[in-house]
N, C-alpha and C positions, 0 to 999 in steps of 0.2 A: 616277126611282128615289129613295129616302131620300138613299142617299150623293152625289146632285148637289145635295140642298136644305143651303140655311143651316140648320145647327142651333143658333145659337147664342141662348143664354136665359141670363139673371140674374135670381137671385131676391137680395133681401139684407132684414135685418131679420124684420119681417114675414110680407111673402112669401117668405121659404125657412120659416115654420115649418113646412109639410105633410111637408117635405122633410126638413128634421134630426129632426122630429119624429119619423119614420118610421124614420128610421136610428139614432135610439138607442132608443124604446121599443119596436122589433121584439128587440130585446135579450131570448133567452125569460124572465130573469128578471123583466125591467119589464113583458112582455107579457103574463104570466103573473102579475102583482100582488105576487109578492116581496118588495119592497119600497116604501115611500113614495117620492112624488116630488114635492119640491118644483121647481116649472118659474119659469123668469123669474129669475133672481139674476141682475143686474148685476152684482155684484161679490164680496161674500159674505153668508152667513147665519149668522148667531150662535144656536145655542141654550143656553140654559139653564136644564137639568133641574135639579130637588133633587132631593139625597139624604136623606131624614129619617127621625128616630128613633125610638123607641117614641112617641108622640102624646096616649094614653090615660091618666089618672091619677084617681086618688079625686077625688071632687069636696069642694070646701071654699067658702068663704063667701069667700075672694079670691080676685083674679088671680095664678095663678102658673106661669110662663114653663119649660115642660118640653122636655125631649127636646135635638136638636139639628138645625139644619137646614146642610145642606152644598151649596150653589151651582157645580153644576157648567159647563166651558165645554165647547161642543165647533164648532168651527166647518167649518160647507161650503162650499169655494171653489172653484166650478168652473174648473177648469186651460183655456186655451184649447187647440184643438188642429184642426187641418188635416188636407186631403184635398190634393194637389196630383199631379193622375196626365195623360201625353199616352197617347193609342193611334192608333191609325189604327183608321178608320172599318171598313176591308175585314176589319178580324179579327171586326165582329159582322155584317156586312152578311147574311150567308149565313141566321145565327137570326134576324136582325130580319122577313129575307126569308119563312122560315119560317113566324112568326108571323102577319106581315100574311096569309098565303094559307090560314091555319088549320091548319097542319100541326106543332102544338104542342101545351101540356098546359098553356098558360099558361091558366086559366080567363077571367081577365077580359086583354083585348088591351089592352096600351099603347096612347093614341091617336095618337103620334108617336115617332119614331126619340129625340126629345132623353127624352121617357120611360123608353122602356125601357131608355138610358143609367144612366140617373138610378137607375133601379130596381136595377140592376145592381150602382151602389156602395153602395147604400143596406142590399143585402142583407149587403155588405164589411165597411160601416161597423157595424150591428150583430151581427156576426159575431166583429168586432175590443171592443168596447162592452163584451161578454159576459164576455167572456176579464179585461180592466180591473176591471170591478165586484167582480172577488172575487179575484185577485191581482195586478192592477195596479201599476205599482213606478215613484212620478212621475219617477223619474231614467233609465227609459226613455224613448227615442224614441218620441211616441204615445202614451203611458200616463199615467194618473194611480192614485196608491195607492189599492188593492181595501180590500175588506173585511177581508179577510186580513192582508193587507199593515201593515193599521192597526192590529190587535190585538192580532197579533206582537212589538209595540214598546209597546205597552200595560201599564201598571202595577196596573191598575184593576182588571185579569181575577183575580178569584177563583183559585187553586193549584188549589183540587180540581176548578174548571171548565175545567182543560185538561188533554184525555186524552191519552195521548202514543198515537200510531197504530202500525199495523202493516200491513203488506198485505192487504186483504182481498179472500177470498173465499165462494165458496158456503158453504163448512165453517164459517169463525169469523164471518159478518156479523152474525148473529143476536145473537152476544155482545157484538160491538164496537158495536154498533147501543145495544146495551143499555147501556153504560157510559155512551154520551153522552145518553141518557134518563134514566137514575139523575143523571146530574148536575146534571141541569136543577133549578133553584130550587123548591124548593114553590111559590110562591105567582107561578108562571108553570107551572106544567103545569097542561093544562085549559085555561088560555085559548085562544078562537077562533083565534088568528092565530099560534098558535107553530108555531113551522116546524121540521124538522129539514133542512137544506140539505148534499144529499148529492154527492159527485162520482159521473159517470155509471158510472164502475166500481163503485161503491157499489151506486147503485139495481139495477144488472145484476143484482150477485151478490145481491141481496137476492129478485130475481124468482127467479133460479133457485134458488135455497132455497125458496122457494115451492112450487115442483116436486114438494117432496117429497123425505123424508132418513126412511126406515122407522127405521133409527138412533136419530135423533134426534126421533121421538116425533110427526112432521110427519104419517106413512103414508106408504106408498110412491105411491098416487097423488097426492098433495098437495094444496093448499088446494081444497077443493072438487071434489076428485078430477078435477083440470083437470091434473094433469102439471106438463110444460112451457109446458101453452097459456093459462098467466099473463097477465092484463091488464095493459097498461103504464099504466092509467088512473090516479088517486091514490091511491097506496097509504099504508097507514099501518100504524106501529110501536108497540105498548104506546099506542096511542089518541093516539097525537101523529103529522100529516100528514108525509109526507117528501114533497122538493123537490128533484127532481133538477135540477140548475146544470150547464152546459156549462162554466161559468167556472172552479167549483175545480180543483182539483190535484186526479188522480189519487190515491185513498186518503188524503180529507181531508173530514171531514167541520162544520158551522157550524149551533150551535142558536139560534134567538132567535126574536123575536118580531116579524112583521114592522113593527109599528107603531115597533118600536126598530130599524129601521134607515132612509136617507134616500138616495135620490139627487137630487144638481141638475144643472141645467142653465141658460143664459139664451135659451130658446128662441125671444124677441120682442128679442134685443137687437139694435144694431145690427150685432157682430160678427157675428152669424147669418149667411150666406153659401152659395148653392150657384149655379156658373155652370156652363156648357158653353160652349167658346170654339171653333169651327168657324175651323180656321186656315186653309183653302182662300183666304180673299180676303185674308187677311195674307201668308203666302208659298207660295200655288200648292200646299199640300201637302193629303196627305187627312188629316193628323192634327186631333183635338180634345183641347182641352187638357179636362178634370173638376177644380172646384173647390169643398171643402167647408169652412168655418168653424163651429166649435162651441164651446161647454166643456162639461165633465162633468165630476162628482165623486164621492164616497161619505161616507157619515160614519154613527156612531150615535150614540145619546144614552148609554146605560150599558151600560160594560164588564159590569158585573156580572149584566147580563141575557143573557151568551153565555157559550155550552158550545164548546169546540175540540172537535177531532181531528185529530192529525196536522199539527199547525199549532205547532209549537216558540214558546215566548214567551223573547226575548230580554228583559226587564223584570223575571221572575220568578225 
């Protein structure tokens, strides 16, 4: 049976990228294209964007030096951060058992017990990943600063591009939806990749207003006289895509572009790590130790290319 074999396996460097790889860009953000991802930073990434000025001037018969240009820094450091979990084997032996005999829903079958371990925290790890990217707080255990997290504290953020929030539901989404559309830059609406990044109480209420509000000018059967029976598929707001995020806060919503936001990682470094340690022939026991080594990070280029909601800026 599984639980008398050695399951013991090390991956490091290299060989664990399928593995970390898996556990953070199953992340539905990264999974989903959300954001950029810079992979591989051994250490960190410096960007620097410009800010520039008007550019354009009458032309004349010399050279002359207009406008102004403003050298911005922003740097991505992926935080290191660990998995370090024992269990005993007998708490999964039962689904593993399961699976091997096909009496599961897993479509594709693990081809080993140290597998579908593996799979197990990897579904954890980006579970936990998700949550990080958009309110991450580095002086937590396990976290490094979200998106959120970073903006909050940000100077950069335009005043009128942070809306202050409210509770939303079916009744006010439509308007508070609308605030943070109105807010958005001219000359970033319309572009492909601008995102409205909604927390899932957000997109909820936003479907079920869809439903239909005779009131409110919707009909009482709703879009497409579909009711209730709204697609969760991608929807969108005044022609700009929303992005529903497992990670934000409740009643909090994040406009940008995805090109202006970054995640890293050092996915080929050597701290890269993922073992299973099979303690049976260390001390007689059924436990296996799970160990994960990663970094992750978040950063964007310009504050001024994000709209809040519900996201207080201490800076402003």
């Amino acid at each position: 049976m599984s639980t008398t074999a050695n399951i013991t396996t090390s991956y490091q460097g290299e060989g664990a990228f399928p593995y970390v790889a898996a556990a953070l860009f199953s992340s539905p953000t990264l999974e989903q294209g959300g954001i950029g991802i810079e992979p591989n930073i051994k250490f960190k990434k410096t960007f620097r964007p410009a800010n520039l000025g008007d550019i354009i001037q009458d032309a004349t018969c010399d050279f002359n030096a207009s406008s102004s240009v403003t050298l911005l820094e922003r740097v991505l450091e992926p935080k290191e951060l660990q998995v370090n979990q024992q269990f005993c084997k007998t708490d999964f032996i039962n689904t593993w058992d399961a699976i091997e005999m096909g009496f599961s829903a897993f479509d594709v079958i693990p081809k080993t017990f140290a597998d579908f371990i593996i799979g197990e925290y990897v579904a954890k790890v980006a579970e936990a990943n998700e949550t990080s990217i958009w309110r991450g707080v580095e002086g937590n255990d396990g976290e490094y600063n979200g998106l959120t997290t970073i903006i909050a504290a940000d100077a950069d953020l335009p005043t009128a591009q942070e809306i202050t929030g409210e509770t939303v539901t079916a009744l006010n989404v439509v308007d508070e939806l609308g605030k943070v559309v109105d807010a958005i830059p001219n000359r970033l609406y319309g572009k492909e990749d601008m995102r409205v990044f909604v927390a899932t109480n957000v997109y909820k209420a936003y479907t079920r207003a869809l439903g239909g509000f005779g009131a409110q000018g919707r009909g009482a059967a709703g879009v497409d006289a579909k009711g209730n029976n709204q697609s969760l598929g991608a929807l969108e707001f005044d022609g700009v895509q929303l992005f529903m995020t497992y990670g934000l806060a409740p009643n909090t919503m994040f406009a940008s572009t995805i090109s202006n936001l970054k995640f890293g990682t050092g996915l080929l470094a050597d701290h890269s790590e993922v073992q299973l340690i099979d303690m049976a022939p260390i001390d007689g026991s059924k436990n296996v130790r799970f160990i994960m080594r990663f970094t992750a990070a978040v950063q964007y280029l310009f504050a001024k290319d994000i709209v809040t909601y519900g996201i207080p800026n201490s800076a402003n």
